[in-house]
Structures are given as C-alpha cells and as structure tokens.
N, C-alpha and C positions, 0 to 999 in steps of 0.2 A: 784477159783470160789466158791467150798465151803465157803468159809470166810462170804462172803455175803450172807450166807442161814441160818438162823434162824427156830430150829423147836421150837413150841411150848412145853414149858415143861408139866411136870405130876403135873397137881395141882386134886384138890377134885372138884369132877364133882358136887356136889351142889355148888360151887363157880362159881356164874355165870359173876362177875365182875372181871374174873382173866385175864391177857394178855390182859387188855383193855393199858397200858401204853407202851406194846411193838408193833411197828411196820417195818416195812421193812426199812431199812434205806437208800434202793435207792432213797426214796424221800425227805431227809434231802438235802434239797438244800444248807443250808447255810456252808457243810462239803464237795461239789464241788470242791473247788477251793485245799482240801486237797489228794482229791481223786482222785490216779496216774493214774488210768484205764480209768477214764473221762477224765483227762488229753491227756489222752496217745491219747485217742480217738479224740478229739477235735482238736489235733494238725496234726493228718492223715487222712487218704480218708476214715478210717474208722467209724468214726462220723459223716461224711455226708451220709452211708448207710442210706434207709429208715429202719425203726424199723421194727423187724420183732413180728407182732399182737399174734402169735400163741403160744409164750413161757407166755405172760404173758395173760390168758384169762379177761376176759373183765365181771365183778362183773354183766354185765347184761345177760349174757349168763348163768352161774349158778345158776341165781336168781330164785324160780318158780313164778308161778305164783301165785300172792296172792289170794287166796279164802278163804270163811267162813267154808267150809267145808273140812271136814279130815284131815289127820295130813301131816307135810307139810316136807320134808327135802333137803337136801343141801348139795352141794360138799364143801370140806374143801377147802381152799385158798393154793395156793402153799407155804405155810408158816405152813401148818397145824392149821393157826387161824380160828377159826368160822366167817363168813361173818356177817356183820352185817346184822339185820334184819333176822339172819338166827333160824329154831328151831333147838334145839339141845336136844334130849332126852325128847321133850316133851315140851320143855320150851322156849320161844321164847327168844334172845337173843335181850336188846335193839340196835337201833341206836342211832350209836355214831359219832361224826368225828376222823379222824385221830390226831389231836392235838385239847386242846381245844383251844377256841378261847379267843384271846389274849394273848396266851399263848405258848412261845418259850423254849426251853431246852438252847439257849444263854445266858436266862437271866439270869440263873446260873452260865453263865461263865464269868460274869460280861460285854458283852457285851449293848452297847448301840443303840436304835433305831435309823438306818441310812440308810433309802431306797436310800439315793443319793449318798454315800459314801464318804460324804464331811469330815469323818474320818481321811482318807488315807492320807492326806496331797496335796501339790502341787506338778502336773506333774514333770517329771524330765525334765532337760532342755534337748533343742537339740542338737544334735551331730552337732560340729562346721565341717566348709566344709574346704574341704583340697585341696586349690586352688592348689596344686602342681599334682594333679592326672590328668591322662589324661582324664576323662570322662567331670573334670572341665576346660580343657583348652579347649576340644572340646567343649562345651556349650558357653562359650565365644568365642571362636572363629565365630559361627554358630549368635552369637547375633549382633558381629561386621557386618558382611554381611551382614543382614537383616537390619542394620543401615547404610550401603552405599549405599541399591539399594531405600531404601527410602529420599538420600540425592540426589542421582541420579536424580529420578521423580521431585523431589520440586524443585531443578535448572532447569530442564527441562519447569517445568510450568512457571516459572519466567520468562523463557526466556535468561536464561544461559546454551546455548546448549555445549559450551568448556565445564564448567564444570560438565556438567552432564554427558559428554564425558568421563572426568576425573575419578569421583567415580565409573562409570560400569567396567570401567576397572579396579580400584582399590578391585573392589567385586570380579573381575570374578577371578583376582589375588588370592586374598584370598581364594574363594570357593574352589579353586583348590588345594592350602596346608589345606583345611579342609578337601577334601575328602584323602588324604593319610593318614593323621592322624586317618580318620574313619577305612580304609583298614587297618593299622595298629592294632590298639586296638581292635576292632570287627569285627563282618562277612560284606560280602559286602552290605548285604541285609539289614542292619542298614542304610544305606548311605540313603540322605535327600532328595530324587527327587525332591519334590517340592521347595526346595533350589535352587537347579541346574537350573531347568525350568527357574524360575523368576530372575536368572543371567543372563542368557543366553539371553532370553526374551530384559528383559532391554540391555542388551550391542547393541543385534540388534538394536531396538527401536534407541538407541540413535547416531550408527554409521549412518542410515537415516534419523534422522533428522540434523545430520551433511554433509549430501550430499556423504558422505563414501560407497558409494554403495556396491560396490564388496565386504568390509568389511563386511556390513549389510547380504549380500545373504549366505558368507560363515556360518556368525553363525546363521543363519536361515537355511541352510543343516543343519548344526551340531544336530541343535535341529528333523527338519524332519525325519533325516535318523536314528535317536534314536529310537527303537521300545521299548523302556523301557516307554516313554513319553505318556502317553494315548491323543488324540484329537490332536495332534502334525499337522496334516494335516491342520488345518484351518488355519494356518501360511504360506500357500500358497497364501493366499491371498495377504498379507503384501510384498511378493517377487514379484507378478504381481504386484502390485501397484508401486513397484521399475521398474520393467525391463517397465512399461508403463511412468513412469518419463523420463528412458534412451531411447523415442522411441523406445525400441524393443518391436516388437507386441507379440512375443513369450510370454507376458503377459496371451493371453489367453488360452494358455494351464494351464498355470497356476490356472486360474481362474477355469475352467472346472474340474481342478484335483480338488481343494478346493471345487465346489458346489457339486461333488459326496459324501464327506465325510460329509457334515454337511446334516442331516439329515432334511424331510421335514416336521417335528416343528416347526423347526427357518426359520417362511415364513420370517421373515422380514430381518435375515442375507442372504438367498436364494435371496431374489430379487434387496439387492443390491450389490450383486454378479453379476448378470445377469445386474444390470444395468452398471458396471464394464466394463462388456464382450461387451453391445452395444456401448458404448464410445470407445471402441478399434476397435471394428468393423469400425467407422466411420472415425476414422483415419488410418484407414487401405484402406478406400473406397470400404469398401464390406455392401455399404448401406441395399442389400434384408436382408442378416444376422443381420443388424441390425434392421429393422424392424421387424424381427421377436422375438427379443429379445423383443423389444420397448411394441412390440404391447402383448407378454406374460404379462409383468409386466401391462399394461393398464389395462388387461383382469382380473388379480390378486389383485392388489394391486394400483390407479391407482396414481400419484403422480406429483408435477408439473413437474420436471427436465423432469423423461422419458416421459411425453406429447411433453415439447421443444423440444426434442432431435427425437423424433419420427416425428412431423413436420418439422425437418429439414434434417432429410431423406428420406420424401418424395419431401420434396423441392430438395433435391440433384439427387433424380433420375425425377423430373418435374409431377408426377403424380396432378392433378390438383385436382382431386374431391378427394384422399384422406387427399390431405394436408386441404381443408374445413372439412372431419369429422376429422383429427385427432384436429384441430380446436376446433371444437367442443365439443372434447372428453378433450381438456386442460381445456376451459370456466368450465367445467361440473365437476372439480374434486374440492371436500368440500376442505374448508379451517378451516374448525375443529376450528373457534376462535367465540369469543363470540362479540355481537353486540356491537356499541357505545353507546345505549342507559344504557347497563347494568351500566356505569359509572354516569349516568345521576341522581341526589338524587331527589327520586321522592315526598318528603316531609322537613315540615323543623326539621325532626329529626334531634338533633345535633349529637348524637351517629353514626344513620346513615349516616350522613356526613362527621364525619370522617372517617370511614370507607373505604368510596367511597374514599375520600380525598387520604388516604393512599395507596388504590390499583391502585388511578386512570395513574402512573407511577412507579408500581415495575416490577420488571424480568419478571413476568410472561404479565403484560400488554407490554414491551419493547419488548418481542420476539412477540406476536400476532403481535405486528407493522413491523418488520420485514419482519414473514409470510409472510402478507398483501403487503407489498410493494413488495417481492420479487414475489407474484403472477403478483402484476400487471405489474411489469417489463418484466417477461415471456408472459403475454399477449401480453405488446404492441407493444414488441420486432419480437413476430408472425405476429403481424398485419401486423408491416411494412412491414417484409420479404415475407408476402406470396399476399401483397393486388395487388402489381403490375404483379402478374403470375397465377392470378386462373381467373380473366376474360379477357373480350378483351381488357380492360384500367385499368389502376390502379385506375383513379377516380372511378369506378364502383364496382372492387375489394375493395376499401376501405369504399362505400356503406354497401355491404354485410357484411366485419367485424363489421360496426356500429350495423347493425343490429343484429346480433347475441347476439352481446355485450350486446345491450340493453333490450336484452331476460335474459341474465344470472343475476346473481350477483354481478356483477361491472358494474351497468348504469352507475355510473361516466365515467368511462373510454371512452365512448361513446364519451365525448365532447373532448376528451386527441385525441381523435383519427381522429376528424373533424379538429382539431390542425396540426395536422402531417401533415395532407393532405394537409393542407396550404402551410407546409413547404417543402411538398412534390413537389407543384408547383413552389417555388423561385427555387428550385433547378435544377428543369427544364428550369428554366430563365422565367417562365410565371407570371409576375408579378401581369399582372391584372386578372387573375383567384384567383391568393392567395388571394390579396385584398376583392374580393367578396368572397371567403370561408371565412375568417374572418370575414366581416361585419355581416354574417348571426349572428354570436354571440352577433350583438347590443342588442338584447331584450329577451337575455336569463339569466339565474342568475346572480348574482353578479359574483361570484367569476370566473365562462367564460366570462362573456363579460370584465371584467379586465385583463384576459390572452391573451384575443383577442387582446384587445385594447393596450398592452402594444406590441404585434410586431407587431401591426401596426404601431406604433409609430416608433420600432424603423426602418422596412422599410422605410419607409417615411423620417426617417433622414439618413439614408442612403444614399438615392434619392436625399438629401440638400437640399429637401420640409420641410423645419423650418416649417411656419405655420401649414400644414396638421400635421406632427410631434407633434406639439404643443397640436393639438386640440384633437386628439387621447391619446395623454397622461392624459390633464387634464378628459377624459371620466374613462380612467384607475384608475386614481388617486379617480376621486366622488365614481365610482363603488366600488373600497376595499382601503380604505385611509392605509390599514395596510400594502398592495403589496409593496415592497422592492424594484422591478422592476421597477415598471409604478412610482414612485419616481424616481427612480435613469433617466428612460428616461426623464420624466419632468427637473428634474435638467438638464441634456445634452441641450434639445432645450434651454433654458434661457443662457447656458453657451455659445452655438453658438452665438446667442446674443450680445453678449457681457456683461451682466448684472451679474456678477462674484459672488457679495453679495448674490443675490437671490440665486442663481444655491446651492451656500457653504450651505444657509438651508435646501433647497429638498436633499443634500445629507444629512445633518443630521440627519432631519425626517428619512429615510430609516435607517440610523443607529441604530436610539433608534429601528424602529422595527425590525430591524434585524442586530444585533450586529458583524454578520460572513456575511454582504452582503459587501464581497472586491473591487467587482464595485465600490459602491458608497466610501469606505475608499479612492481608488485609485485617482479615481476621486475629491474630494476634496483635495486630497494634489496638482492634477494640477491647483483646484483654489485655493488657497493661492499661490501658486509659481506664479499664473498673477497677481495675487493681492500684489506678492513681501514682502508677509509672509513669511519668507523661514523657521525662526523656525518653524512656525505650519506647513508646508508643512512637515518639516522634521520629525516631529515627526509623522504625519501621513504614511509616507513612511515607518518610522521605524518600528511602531506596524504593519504596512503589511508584513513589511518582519520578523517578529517574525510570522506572520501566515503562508503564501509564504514564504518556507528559500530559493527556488530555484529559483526564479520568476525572470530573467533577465531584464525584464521592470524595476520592484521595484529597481536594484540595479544600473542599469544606470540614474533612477530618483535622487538615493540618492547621487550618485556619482556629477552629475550635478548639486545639490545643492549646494553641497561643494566647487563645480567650483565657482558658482555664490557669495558664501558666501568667495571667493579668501582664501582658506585653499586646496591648491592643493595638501597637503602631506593626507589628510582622503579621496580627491575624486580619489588619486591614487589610496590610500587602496580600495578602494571601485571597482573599474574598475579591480583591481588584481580579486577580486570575481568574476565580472563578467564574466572575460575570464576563469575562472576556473571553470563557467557550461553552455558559450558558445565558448569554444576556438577557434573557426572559423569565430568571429565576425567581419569580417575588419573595422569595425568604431569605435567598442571599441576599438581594436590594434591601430586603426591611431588616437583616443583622448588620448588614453595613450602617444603614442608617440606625441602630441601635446605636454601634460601635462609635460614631460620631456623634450622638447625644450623650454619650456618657463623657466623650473627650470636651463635650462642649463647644462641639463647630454644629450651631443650629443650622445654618445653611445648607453647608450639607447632607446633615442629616435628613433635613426635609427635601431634598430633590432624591435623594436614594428611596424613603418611605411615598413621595410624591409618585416614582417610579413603578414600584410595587403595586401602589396601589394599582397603577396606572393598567400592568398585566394581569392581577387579580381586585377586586374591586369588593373581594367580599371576605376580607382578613379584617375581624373587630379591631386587633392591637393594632394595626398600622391605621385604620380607620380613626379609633376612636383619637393615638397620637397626632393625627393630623388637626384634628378637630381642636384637642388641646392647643396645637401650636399657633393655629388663628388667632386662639380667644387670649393666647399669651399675647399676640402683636395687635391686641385690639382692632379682627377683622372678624366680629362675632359672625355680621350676614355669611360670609363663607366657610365660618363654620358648622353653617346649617346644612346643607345639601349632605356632611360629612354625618353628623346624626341621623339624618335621615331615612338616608340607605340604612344606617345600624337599625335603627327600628322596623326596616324594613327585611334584613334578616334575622334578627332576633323581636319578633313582635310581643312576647311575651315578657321582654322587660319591658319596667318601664322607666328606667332610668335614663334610657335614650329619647323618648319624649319628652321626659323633663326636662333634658338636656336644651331640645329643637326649641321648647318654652324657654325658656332663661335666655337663651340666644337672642329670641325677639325681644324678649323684655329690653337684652343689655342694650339694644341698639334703640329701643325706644317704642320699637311698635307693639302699645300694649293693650292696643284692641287682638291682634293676631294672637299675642302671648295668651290673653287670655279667652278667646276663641280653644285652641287649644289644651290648655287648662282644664276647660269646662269636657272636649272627648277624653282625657284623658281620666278623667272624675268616672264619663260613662261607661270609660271601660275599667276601671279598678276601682270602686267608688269604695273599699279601705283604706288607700292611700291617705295619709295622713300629710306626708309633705306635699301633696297636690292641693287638700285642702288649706293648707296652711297662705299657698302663694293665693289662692283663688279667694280666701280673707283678706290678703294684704292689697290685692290687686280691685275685687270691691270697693275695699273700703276708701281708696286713692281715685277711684274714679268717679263713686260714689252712686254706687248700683245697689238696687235694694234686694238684689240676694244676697247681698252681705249675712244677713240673721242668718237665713237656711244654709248657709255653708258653715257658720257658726256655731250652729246647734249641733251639724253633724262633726265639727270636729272638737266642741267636747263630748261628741257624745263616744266616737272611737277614743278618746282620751280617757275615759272612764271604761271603756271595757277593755284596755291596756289595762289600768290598773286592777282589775278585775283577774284579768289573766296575770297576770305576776303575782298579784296575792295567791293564787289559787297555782302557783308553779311553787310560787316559796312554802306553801304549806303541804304540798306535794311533796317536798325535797324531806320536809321535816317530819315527816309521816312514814313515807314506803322506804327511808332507808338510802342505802349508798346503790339500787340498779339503776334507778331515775336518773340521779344525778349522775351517773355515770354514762349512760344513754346521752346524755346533755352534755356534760363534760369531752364524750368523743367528737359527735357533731361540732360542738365551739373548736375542737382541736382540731378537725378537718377545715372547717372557715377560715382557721387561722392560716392553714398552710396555704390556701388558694389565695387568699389574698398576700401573703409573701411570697407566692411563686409568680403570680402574676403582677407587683407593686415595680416591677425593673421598668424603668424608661416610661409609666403611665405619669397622668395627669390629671386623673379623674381620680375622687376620693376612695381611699379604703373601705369609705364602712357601703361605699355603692357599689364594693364588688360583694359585699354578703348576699346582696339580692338573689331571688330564686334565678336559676340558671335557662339555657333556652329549652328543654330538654321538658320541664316542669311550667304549670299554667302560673301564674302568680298566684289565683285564689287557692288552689291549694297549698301554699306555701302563708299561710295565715295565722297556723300553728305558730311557726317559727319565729324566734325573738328579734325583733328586728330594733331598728335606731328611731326614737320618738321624734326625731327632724330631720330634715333632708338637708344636705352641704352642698351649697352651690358648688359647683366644678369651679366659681371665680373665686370661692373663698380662699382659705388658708390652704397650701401643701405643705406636711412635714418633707416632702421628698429635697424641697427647690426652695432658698430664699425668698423673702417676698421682693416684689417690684414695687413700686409707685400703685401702679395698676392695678393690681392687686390690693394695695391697704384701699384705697379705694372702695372695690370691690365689696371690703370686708366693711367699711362704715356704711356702704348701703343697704346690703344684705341686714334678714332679721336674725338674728342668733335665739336660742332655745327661752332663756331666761326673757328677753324682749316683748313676744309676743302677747303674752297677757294684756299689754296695754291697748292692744288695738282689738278685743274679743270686748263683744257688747254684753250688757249684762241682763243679763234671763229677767 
C-alpha cells in the first residue's frame, strides 16, 4: 500500500510553483489496465464494494471558507501537497488543474489519440462449437422437438390428423431421450418443463382429435397429476369435453373441478365452463340444474347459444310464461355488429369507394354475416318451438312471437315467422288457412310477397291446380325477377304444360341468378331428356352430380340416359354407384338385373333380381322373371313358391295358378297339378284353358270326370262361337262406333303388352288377361285367346333351347285337342 503513497518532498518554501507536476497517481486512468490491484479488484466482489468516502476526504470539506478577512489556513492533502487555492505561509497558492489541458504524460510515450480504440485491432474470433459435447447434442436435441410439435399443429390445421398423430408421438419419443440426457449431464432442475408441458399437451390434443380417447385422458392425467406443472387444472376441461363426447356425464365433475381453479378474471373462460356444465345437465335431464347454470350465465354475460338452450329447458320442463321471458331475454342480447348502411358510400369519393369496396366482403364482414344469421336461426328455431305451447293455439302463440319480434331488432324476421305459420298449417293438413296466411303477404314488400307467392305456387301445383299455380308464380316472378325459386315454380307449371322449350328458359334464368340453384339444374336436364337432348340432359346431370356426389335421383337419371343412349356397359356403371349409397333400392337391383339379361350375363342378372326381390317381395316383374328363370334351368319346384306369392298378390288373375299347376305337372306331380286344376275350375269355372289341362289330365290318369269337364268345355266353346258370331254381326250392323270401341280397347292391349314384353318370359297373349284392379268374371265380355300357352312353350322373345322343344312336343297345341274330347 505504501507504494502508492507519495509524500511531498523538501523543496524551498519560497518555491511556490514546486510539486505542482506531481500528483496522486490513482487517477492516471490510462495506467489501469496495468495496474494489478485494480485488476485484481475488478475481477472480484471486491470492486463492486461501495467506495469507502472517509479514507479519501473530499477537497470541499478542508476548503475554508473564503473571506476578505484574516488570514486563512488549510489541512494539507493526504499527499502532504498544498490544496489548491490553499494559503500556505502567508501566500496564497494558485489554482491549478491536475494535468493541463490538452495535455497527457502518453504523449511522451508515443501514444496516439484513440477515445475509441480502434487501435487494438480486430476482435478475436469466436470460439468454434464442439458439436461432440453433450451440452451441444442436448441443444439440438431440444431444437428437433420444438420442430415436431410445431409439424404436429400445421398437419393438424390442414387437416392431417394421421399425421399429426405421427409427429406428437415422434416428439414425445424424443423429449423423453432428451430428458435422460439432461439427468445425466446436469441437476434435475435444469430439465425444460415447458418442453414437457407442450409434448404432452400436443400428444393429448391430437390422440382427441383422433377419436383415441382413453389415450387422450391418460396423457392428460399424466400432465394433471404432475404438480411440477403450474395451471395444469384447466386441462380438466379438455378431459370433460371427452368423457361428454363418450356420453359419460361424469363430464361434470370434471367441469366443476376446472371452474374452481381458473380464477374469477377469466369471466369469459368461467362462463363457458358453466355453459359446458348446462349442456350436460340437459342431457343428463336434470333441466332445474340446468336452468340455473342458463340463467347465471343470462344474468353475467348474456349470449345467444345459453339463451337457446335456457328456452329449451324451460320448454322441457313446460313452464309457459318463463319460456316467453327467456324469449325475450334471447331477442334482447346485442349482436356487437355493425349496420348495413356502414357499407353503403355515402358520396362519390373514389377513395372512399374503394375502401368500402374492399371491406364490403372481408373476414371481418363474413363472420358479422354469420353472427347475424346464426341469431336469426336461434330466433326462428325458438319461435317454432315454443309458439305452439305458450298459448291456447299455436296461431296465437305465433302472434305474440310476431310481436315481440317486431319490437326487437330483427323486424325482418317478423314476416320469416308469418311464413312458418303458413307452413305450420299445411302441416296440420289445413290448406285453406295456409292459403289465407299467405295471401295476406300480397301487398307487402317485394321481397315477402315473392316468398309468399312462390309457396303458393308451389301448393297449388301440388294440388295439379296448373292455372292457380301459374298465376302465383308469374306474381312471384314481377315481384323479385331475381327469386331462383318463383323461376324455377314458373318453369314447373309451363313444363306440366307440356310447353318444354319455355320451361328449359325459366330454368336458365334462375341459373344465371343463382348458379348453386340444383332445382332448376335438375329440372332442366328432365327437360332436355323430353325434348330427347340426351347430350345436354347429360351434361346437366353431370355437373349436378359434381355438386350432389351422393344424390341417388342424379345417378339413376344418369344411368337412364345411358340406357336411352343404348350404352348399357356406363348405365351399369352408373347404377353399380347407385346401389353403393342406396343398397336397398329394389328398382335399381331389378334395372340392373334387367340391364344384364339383356347383355346376356344370366347370372348376374338373377343375383341382382334375386336381390330385389329379396328387399321387396311383392314387384310382379321381378317375381314373375325369377320364376321364368327356374323353369328356363329346369328347376320348375322353385319356381313355385315364385307364382305363388303372384297369386297371392294379384288373386284375381289366374294365370299365376295356372302357372303354380304347370310347375307341378312339369316336375310330375300330377295328382297336386291336378288337385289345383280342379280350385282353379271352382274359382273361374269359364276358364277355358283350365279346362282344357283338366281333360288332358283325366283323361291320362283315367278319372271319370273326364266326360263332365268335357261337356263343359265344349260347352264354353260353343258360346265362344256364339259370341263372335254375334260381335261380328254387331260390327256389320251398328256401323264403324262398335268397332271402334273395340278397335281402341285392342289398341290399348297392344301397347301393355309391348310395354311390359322387355325382359319377361311369360307369354304375350297372358298378359291380355283382366288386370288386378278388375274380378276375372267381369272381364267375360272381352275377347280373349281360345287356348292357354304354357309359359314352357315357344317364346318369340329368346331362342329355343333343347328344353324347350321338348316342352313344346309335350304340351297340347290348339289343333290337337280334338283327339282326346269324348264323343257326346
């Protein structure tokens, strides 16, 4: 310490400028960076000690006080120097500074002026990193996870829940060889909780949105029961929200443990907690508990959902006057959005217009629309529910909702809700009350009397009142020429019409204004398909079902095109779709199986019709084809149970018994055959081909009612010819009306039997027979065929088989019989 203590030396006391060039050299700053004890200091806790004041006193403390009077003295400095400004013997000692100015003892040492010490040269460079150390594989390690759980979330948003599924788990993998690594090289309490958290976190997250539940709850304990994790309890929420997915209500325990720990700051996490807890409540059916959640949140915070949900638990327990105020309380809660005018440019600033221009459809306008729509859905949805239960009629209940309405801030809704009611009366079947609640809309704005007017319209065609139809539409159409609807009904009455052309424009008008109106797309591809466009049909069908992929109508249209356009391998394709999103359609099954009996794949065709049958059991065509298909594979016994049921829905023919007989003959049993025979005689006893088999069938067995079935069928063979004589001399008597009566009738025969001869196997002249509608005996008049054609004889449709010519040398033909008729 002495080292640094300087006494003044002995100079001559009249030397008043002596020891002015020596000073203390603690304050040679620029000899620091030399100086070990400053060093020494700087580098320990002992240079951040505060200075202690007392060792070195303070030049103002031993100054005196300057006066004109007397003589003045001074303590010497700890240096033994005279203070500046001090007297010393008499003689005042000038002021000096400690060095002069400008003036450095470096500059002796050949130093140069460098306050910045841009001298020194350039930093040394960094110390390169030594990726082999653990502190560097743990920092990468910790980097890779933080880039998985962030691969995790961005497939998650995309909508790649697998693979988001994939990265959580490949993080949590990791996180977990990174904390051994930490436990290894350092203390435990280095380890990255907030690492762990947002693993853990995400893995849950994403095994729930994977439907993985029981995965998601476990690592959602794991994180709970960690008390290392601060706020870990709000993650109770996240586990009710599952166990209320799984219907377990045990959810609200949950919920209740969650809303104790989140504190009452977070009103807005609080309430919808509690709105949580009334949703569970109410499927629980503990509606008081849930009104009392409903009506806290009303009371706090009010919002539309818990308004809905609070009216529909008073609606569940019937209280009448509170489901009106909770009513009330729903109309009554703000929709925080801003009006339609704010979009409106209130000059012709062009800046200002676009402006408007730009806002008048971003996010922030798309969600206000939202809002808005999703209030008014909640309104209207309360209306309906509560209008028929709060007075003594619904029409009155649905008064009072008008009114309220038209108090609050959705007067629109007011005429949505005089709509309803209309609709509310078709539904009751009260037609002409609907009617008058609509019409009251004739002389109201535009855009209601067009909504009116378009179901009136389409009641009215409904009804197959065309005209009235008509005339309500064209009101629909002047009213808002822009309505999609009252177009598309307009086109309908024109198309009932007949008038095709017209109708194909009213749909297109509706199209240009409304490009997604599938009505009218639909609808115009049936007119071109009358109009026997099939390309534009089809392509219309097409682009519907690029909008519609599920839409069974659209795919049996397209299919039916392809029929029409005779490309039976695209209208298979086509019908394969549609049994593949209505598989239980027995018409699609029995055109498919049509469509491979005409290609000639029998197998198929009969497991498609085998199908059909299978979901409806009571279609004659697929019925009676089956029965055909048997007796073509010579499996006549199972072709019976197939006629059977036919005569069991159509009992009035009888060509389905004759059928059930022939079947047993073919197979042999012709006590059965003709067991049957004989009721079929007692119930049609003019059948003529029943007699005919029940002659042949006597006469081979050799039963002696042979003669009395004999007698009776020439005896109806004779009053045949009786009636035809007496037709033909009819004809030739009264003129061309008879025969034109008879001429129409033959004309209508004809067409049923080529409308229905596609894919059968049963003869022609069996479809003349009286239909099911009509008893047989009155059908006795009508001219019918003097023999019956086994269903195994000849078909003009199909080749013959082996089996068939067979068939036909068995069988009796018309000309034959004569020889087995006994003689009188």
């Amino acid at each position: 310490m002495m080292e640094n203590v300087h006494l003044a030396p002995e100079t001559d006391e009249d030397d008043l400028y002596s020891g002015y060039n020596d000073y203390n050299p603690t304050y040679d700053t620029e000899e620091l960076e030399n100086d070990t004890a400053f060093q020494q200091a700087v580098r320990t806790s002992h240079g951040r000690r505060p200075p202690i004041t007392a060792k070195i006193p303070s030049t103002a403390v031993t100054r005196p006080v300057a006066t004109g009077y007397g003589s003045k003295t001074s303590l010497a400095s700890s240096m033994g120097r005279p203070m500046t400004g001090a007297i010393q013997d008499g003689v005042t000692r000038p002021m000096t500074a400690v060095r002069a100015a400008g003036f450095t003892k470096a500059a002796f040492r050949g130093s140069a002026f460098d306050p910045l010490g841009q001298s020194r040269g350039p930093a040394p460079p960094l110390e390169t990193k030594n990726e082999d150390s653990p502190e560097e594989k743990i920092r990468q390690l910790e980097k890779k996870v933080n880039e998985l759980v962030e691969e995790s979330c961005i497939a998650n948003s995309c909508g790649d829940l697998k693979l988001a599924l994939e990265k959580a788990k490949d993080a949590g993998r990791k996180e977990r060889v990174l904390v051994r690594q930490r436990e290894q090289v350092t203390t435990p309490e280095n380890i990255n909780l907030d690492l762990t958290y947002s693993v853990l976190f995400n893995l849950a997250s994403q095994y729930s949105a994977n439907d993985m539940y029981a995965e998601a709850l476990n690592t959602y304990q794991v994180i709970v029961k960690n008390k290392i994790f601060s706020n870990a309890g709000r993650l109770k929420v996240n586990m009710g929200n599952i166990y209320l997915k799984q219907r377990n209500y045990s959810a609200i325990k949950f919920y209740r443990m969650a809303l104790d720990q989140i504190p009452s700051v977070h009103k807005e996490m609080r309430i919808k907690i509690m709105q949580n807890i009334g949703v569970a409540f109410i499927k629980t059916g503990q509606y008081s508990d849930a009104i009392n959640s409903f009506e806290h949140i009303m009371s706090m915070a009010p919002n539309l959902k818990a308004g809905f949900n609070l009216i529909l638990s008073y609606f569940a327990v019937g209280d009448r006057e509170k489901m009106k105020k909770a009513f009330q309380k729903l109309i009554a809660v703000p929709l925080e959005i801003d009006d339609d005018d704010k979009y409106i440019s209130p000059s012709d600033d062009t800046h200002t217009n676009l402006v408007i221009e730009a806002i008048k459809n971003d996010h922030l306008r798309q969600m206000e629309r939202e809002r808005k729509a999703m209030a008014e859905k909640y309104i209207m949805t309360a209306a309906k529910l509560i209008a028929p239960v709060i007075e003594s009629s619904f029409a009155v209940g649905y008064d009072w909702c008008v009114e309220v309405v038209k108090a609050s801030q959705y007067v629109e809704l007011a005429n949505d809700l005089e709509i309803n009611k209309a609709i509310t009366y078709l539904r009751q079947k009260d037609f002409n009350e609907a009617v008058e609640t609509l019409k009251m809309f004739e002389k109201k704005d535009s855009r209601v009397k067009s909504a009116a007017a378009t179901n009136l319209s389409f009641l009215y065609y409904l009804e197959n009142e065309f005209a009235q139809a008509s005339s309500y539409a064209d009101l629909a159409v002047n009213s808002d020429r822009y309505n999609p609807s009252a177009l598309t009904n307009k086109g309908n009455t024109v198309f009932a019409n007949g008038d095709y052309e017209k109708a194909a424009e009213f749909y297109k008008e509706a199209l240009r204004n409304d490009s997604s109106c599938t009505e009218a797309l639909y609808n115009i591809g049936l007119t071109y398909k009358k109009l026997n466009r099939l390309d534009d049909a089809l392509d219309c069908f097409l682009k519907l079902h690029a909008i519609l992929r599920n839409s069974a109508q659209v795919l049996y249209q397209i299919a039916n095109i392809y029929e029409l356009m005779e490309d039976p391998n695209q209208a298979i394709e086509w019908l394969m779709q549609l049994i593949s999103v209505v598989p239980t359609d027995s018409r699609a099954l029995s055109k498919l199986g049509e469509l491979y009996d005409s290609e000639g794949d029998k197998s198929q065709a009969f497991q498609y019709y085998y199908e059909s049958y299978r979901y409806f059991p009571s279609n004659i065509d697929v019925i009676e084809w089956l029965g055909a298909y048997y007796i073509d594979t010579q499996f006549c016994e199972k072709a019976i149970q197939y006629f059977e049921r036919a005569s069991l829905i159509q009992p009035t023919q009888v060509k389905w018994q004759l059928m059930v007989a022939s079947c047993f003959r073919r197979s042999g049993n012709y006590q059965k055959a003709l067991d049957i025979y004989k009721d079929i005689h007692r119930k049609f006893p003019e059948n003529v081909e029943c007699l005919r088999f029940l002659v042949r069938l006597c006469t081979d067995i050799g039963l002696k009612e042979v003669q009395e079935y004999a007698t009776k069928l020439k005896r109806l063979e004779k009053m045949k010819e009786i009636r035809e004589q007496r037709i033909k001399s009819g004809r030739d008597g009264s003129g061309g009306s008879r025969s034109k009566r008879e001429g129409s009738a033959g004309y209508d025969s004809g067409q049923n039997c080529s409308a229905s001869s596609k894919g059968e196997r049963l003869s022609a002249k069996l479809r003349a027979l009286p239909g099911t509608n009509e008893p047989y005996e009155s059908s006795s008049n009508k001219e019918i065929d003097a023999y019956y054609v086994d269903p195994l004889g000849p078909q003009t449709e199909r080749p013959k088989t082996a089996a068939k010519k067979r068939a036909e040398e068995e069988d009796f033909a018309d000309e034959d019989l004569g020889d087995y008729l006994l003689p009188e």
